[in-house]
N, C-alpha and C positions, 0 to 999 in steps of 0.2 A: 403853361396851363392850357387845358383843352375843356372846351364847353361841348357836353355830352347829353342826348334824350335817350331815355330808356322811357318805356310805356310799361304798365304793370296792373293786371286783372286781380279781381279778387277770387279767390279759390273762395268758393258757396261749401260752409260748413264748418269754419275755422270759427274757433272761440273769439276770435278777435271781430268777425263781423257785425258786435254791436255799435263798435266806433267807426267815425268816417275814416273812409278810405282814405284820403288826405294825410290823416295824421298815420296811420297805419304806414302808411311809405314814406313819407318822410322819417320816421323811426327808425325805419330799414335803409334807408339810405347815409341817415346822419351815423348809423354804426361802421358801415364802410369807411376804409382809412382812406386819404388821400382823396375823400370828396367831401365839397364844400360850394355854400353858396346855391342851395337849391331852390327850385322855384318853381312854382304848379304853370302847366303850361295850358293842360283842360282837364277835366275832371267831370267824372256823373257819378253813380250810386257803384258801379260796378269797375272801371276802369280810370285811368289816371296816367298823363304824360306828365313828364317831372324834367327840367335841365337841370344841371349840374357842372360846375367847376371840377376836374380831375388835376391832381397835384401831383399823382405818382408820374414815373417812369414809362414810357410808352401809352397804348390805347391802355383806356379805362379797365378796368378789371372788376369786377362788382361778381361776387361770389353767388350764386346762385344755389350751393350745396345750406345756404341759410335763411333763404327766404321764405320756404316752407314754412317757420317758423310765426314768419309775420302774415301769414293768408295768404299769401300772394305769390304771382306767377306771372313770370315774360309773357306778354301778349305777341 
């Protein structure tokens, strides 16, 4: 197991920016396989660091072709 941060912006305009960002990543991350164990490391209205447990096979892998979905964008 490897312990992983990923930081994550909220893209301004998604249907989803009435909820906190918080739960918005955390949603997007508990979908990814092979990660577990997440945890807010700092958080404001716009941004948000998150660690993570990785369980698969090599570095982390967190698909980026789906986060569009959830607001959000790699800082």
């Amino acid at each position: 197991m490897v312990r992983s941060t990923i930081k994550l912006c909220r893209r301004p305009g998604s249907l989803l920016d009435i909820l906190p960002i918080a739960d918005v990543a955390v949603a997007y991350l508990q979908s990814v396989e092979g990660v577990t164990n997440i945890e807010i490391e700092r958080s404001n209205l716009l941004q948000i660091e998150l660690t993570y447990l990785w369980h698969g096979s090599g570095d982390p892998v967190i698909p980026l072709d789906t986060i569009d979905r959830y607001g959000l964008s790699v800082c």
